[in-house]
C-alpha positions in Angstrom: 20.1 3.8 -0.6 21.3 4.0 2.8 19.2 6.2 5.6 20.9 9.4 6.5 22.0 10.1 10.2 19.0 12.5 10.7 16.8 9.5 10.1 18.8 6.8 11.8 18.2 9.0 14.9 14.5 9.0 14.6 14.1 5.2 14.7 12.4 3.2 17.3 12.0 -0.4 19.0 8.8 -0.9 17.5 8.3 -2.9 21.0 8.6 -0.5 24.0 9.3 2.4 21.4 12.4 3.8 23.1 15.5 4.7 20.9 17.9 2.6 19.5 21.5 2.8 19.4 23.6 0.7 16.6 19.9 -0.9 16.4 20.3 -1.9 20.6 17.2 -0.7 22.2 18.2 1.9 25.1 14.9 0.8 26.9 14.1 -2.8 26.7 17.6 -4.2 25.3 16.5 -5.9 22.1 18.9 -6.0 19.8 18.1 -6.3 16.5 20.1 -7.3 13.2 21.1 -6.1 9.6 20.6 -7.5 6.2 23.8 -5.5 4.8 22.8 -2.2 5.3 19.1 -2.7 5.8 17.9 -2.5 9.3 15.4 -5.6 10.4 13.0 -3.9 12.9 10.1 -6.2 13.7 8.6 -7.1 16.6 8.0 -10.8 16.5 5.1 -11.2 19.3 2.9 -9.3 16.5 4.4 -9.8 13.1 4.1 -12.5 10.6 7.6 -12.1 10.1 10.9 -13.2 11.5 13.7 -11.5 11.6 16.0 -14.9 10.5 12.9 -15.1 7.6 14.2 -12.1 6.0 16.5 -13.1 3.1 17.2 -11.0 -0.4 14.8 -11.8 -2.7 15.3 -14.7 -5.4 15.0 -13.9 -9.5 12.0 -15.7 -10.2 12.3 -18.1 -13.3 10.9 -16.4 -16.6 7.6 -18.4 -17.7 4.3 -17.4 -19.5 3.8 -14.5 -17.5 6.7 -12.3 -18.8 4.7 -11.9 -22.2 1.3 -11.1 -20.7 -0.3 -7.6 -20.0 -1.7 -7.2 -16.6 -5.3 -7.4 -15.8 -5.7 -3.4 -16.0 -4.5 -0.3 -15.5 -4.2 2.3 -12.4 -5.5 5.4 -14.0 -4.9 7.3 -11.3 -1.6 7.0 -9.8 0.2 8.9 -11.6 -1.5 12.6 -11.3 -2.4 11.6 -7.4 1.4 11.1 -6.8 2.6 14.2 -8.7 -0.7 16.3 -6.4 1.4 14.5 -3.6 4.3 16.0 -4.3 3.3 19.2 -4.8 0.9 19.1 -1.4 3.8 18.1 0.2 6.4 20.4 -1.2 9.4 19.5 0.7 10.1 16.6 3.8 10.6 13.1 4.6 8.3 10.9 2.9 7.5 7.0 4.3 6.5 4.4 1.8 4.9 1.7 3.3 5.4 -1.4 1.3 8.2 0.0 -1.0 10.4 -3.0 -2.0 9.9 -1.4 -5.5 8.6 1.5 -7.2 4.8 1.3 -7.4 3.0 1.6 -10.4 2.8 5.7 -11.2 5.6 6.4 -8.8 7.8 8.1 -11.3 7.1 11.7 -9.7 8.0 10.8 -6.1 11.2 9.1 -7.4 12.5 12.3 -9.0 10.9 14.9 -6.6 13.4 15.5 -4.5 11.4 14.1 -1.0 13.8 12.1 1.3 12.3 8.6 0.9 12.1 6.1 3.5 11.2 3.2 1.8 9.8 0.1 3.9 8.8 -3.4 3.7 8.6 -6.9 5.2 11.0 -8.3 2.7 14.1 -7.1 0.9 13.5 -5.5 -2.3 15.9 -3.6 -4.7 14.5 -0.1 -2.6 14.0 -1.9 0.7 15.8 0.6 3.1 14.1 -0.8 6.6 12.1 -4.0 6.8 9.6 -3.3 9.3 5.7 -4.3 9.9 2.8 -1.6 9.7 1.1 -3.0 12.5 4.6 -1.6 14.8 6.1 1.1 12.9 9.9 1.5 14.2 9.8 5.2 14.2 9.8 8.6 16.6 6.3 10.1 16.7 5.4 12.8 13.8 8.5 12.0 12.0 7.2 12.3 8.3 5.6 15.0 6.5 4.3 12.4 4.4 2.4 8.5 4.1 2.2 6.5 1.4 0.5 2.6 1.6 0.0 1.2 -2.4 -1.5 -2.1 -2.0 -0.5 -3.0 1.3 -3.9 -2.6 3.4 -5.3 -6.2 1.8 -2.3 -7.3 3.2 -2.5 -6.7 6.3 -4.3 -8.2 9.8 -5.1 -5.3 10.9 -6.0 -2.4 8.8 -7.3 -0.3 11.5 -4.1 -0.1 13.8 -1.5 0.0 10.7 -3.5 3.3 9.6 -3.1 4.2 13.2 0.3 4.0 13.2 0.5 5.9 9.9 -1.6 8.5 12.2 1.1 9.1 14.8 4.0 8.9 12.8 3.1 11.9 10.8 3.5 15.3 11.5 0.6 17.7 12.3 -1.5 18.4 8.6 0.9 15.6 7.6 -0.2 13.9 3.8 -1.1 10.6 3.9 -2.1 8.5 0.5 -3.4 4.7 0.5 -4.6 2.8 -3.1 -6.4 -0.3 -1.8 -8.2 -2.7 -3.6 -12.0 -3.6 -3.7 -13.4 -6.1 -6.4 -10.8 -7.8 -6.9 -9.6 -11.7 -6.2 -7.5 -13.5 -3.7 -3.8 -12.3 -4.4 -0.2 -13.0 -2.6 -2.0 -16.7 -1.2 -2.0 -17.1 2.1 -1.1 -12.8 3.2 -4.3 -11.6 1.9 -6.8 -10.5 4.1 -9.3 -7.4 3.4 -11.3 -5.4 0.6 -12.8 -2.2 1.2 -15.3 -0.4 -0.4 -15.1 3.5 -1.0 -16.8 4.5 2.3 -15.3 1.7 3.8 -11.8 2.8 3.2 -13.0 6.6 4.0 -13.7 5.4 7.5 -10.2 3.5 7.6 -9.1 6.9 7.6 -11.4 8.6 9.3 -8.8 10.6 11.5 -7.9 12.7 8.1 -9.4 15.3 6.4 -10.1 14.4 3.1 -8.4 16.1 0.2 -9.7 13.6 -2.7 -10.8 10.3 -2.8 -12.3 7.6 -5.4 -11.7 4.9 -8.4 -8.1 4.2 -8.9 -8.9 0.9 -10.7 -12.1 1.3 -12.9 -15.0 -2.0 -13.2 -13.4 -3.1 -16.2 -10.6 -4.2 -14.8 -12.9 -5.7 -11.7 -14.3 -7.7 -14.3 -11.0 -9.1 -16.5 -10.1 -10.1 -12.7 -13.1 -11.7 -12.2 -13.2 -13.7 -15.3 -9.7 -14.5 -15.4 -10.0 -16.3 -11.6 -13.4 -17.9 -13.0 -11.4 -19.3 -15.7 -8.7 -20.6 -13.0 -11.2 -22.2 -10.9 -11.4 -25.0 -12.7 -7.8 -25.5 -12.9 -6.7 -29.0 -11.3 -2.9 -28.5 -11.1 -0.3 -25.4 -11.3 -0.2 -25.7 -15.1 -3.7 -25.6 -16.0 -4.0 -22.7 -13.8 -1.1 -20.8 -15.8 -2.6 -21.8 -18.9 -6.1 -20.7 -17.8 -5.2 -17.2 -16.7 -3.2 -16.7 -19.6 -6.6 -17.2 -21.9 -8.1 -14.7 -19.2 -6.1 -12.0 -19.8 -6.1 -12.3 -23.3 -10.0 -12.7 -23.5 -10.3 -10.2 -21.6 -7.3 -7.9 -22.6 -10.2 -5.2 -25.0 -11.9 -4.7 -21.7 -9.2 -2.2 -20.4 -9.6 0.3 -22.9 -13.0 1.1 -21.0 -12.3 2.0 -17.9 -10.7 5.6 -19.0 -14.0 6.0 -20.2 -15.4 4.9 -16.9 -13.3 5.7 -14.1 -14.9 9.4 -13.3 -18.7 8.6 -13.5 -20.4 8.2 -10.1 -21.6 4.7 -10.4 -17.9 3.8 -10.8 -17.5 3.9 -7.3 -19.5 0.9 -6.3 -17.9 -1.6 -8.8 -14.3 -0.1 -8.6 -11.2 -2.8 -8.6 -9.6 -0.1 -6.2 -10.1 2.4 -4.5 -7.8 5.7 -2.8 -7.6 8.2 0.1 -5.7 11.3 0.0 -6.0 13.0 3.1 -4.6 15.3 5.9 -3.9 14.3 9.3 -6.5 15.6 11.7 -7.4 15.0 15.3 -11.1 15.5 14.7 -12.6 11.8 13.7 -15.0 11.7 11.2 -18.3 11.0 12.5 -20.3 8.1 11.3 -23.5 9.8 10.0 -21.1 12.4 8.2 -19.6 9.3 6.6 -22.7 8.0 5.1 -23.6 11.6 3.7 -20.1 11.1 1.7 -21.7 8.1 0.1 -21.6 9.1 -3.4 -22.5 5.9 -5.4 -24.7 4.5 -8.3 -27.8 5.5 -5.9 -27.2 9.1 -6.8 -27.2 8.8 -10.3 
């Protein structure tokens, strides 16, 4: 879906930050190119991204994996985006990391938000490929954030959330699933964990609205046995073959975490974790963070 003219007008160099015209910077010059209709807006002294990098995706060919379940489930995706929706009511919503619909996105999809959906590569709902680090956007342009599995992903969490920060509006909604015990995904572009106070103090310029489990310890522990099994994996195919018998070993361990993913000690063996929160310029101080700690030492 192509951006509308309003929000072609509130994009930025994400160098010097000045305004672009037909994607020419008005301060510094840059110019900077299209993938059809998809603007490429990266600033290459900080991104691990080029723009001549950024090609439409290829259809992977099918193997094992199309028949397997995933490791777990998010069990709470789904209600936290349809609370989104209704926190946010009405606005321009950023998705940071939106090449496709993340997992319990269906109530954003059909809520009626204008979505400005962003990556660093093309996707089937890539509208602007961009880098968190340098978002190419005026200040407080959105009424809402969204980051699902993209903070791991990133060098540096702290000034991506920043960024998030001063592109929202005042009280603006931001919302950020982010894993903890889980293993090394995406190869070489994965780079943090975070555990529930960890990722509170990420956001520590919000007000919290909710926070906790997204991903319960079952599913922490199907991960960890499934990578365990891979480890002693010699060549591609022996790795294929040993997750495969992970995820099916391991498959009856899902249908605990429901049963799980509410209870306090959850919190310190969580696969992921999430952050709902308001936009605030009061930063939550240290101490107060470790009073929010809310773990298996209170049970």
């Amino acid at each position: 879906m192509a951006l509308s003219s309003d929000m072609m007008d509130r994009l930025r160099c994400p160098v010097c930050r000045s305004a672009l015209v037909a994607l020419r910077c008005t301060g510094c010059a840059r110019e900077y190119p299209a993938r059809g209709d998809v603007p490429v807006l990266l600033d290459g002294s900080i991104s691990l991204f080029r723009p001549e990098e950024i090609v439409p995706e290829t259809m992977r060919k099918p193997g094992l994996g199309r028949f397997l379940p995933e490791l777990g489930e998010n069990l709470k995706a789904a209600a936290n985006y349809r609370r989104f929706v209704e926190l946010v009511g009405r606005g321009r919503v950023l998705v940071v990391g939106g090449r496709i619909l993340g997992e319990g996105m269906e109530a954003l999809a059909s809520s009626g938000l204008e979505l400005v959906e962003t990556d660093v590569a093309l996707g089937p709902r890539t509208q602007i490929v961009c880098d968190a680090h340098s978002l190419p956007f005026a200040d407080e342009t959105f009424d809402g954030v969204i980051a699902q599995a993209v903070l791991e992903h990133v060098l540096d969490p702290v000034r991506c959330v920043a960024e998030m920060h001063r592109v929202l509006k005042p009280a603006g909604l931001v919302y950020a699933e982010t894993p903890f015990m889980q293993q090394v995904h995406a190869g070489a572009y994965d780079f943090h964990r975070f555990t529930h106070l960890g990722h509170r103090r990420l956001f520590r310029e919000f007000d919290e609205v909710d926070s906790g489990a997204a991903c319960g310890p079952a599913m922490a522990l199907a991960w960890s046995f499934t990578y365990f099994l891979q480890s002693f994996a010699t060549s591609t195919r022996q790795r294929k073959v040993a997750r495969a018998v992970g995820i099916m070993a391991s498959y009856p361990l899902r249908f605990l975490d429901p049963l799980l993913i509410d209870r306090p000690a959850t919190i310190d063996a969580a696969s992921a974790v999430y952050f709902l929160g308001r936009k605030s310029g009061e930063p939550l101080p240290d101490r107060e963070l470790t009073r929010q700690y809310r773990g298996m030492d209170h049970v």
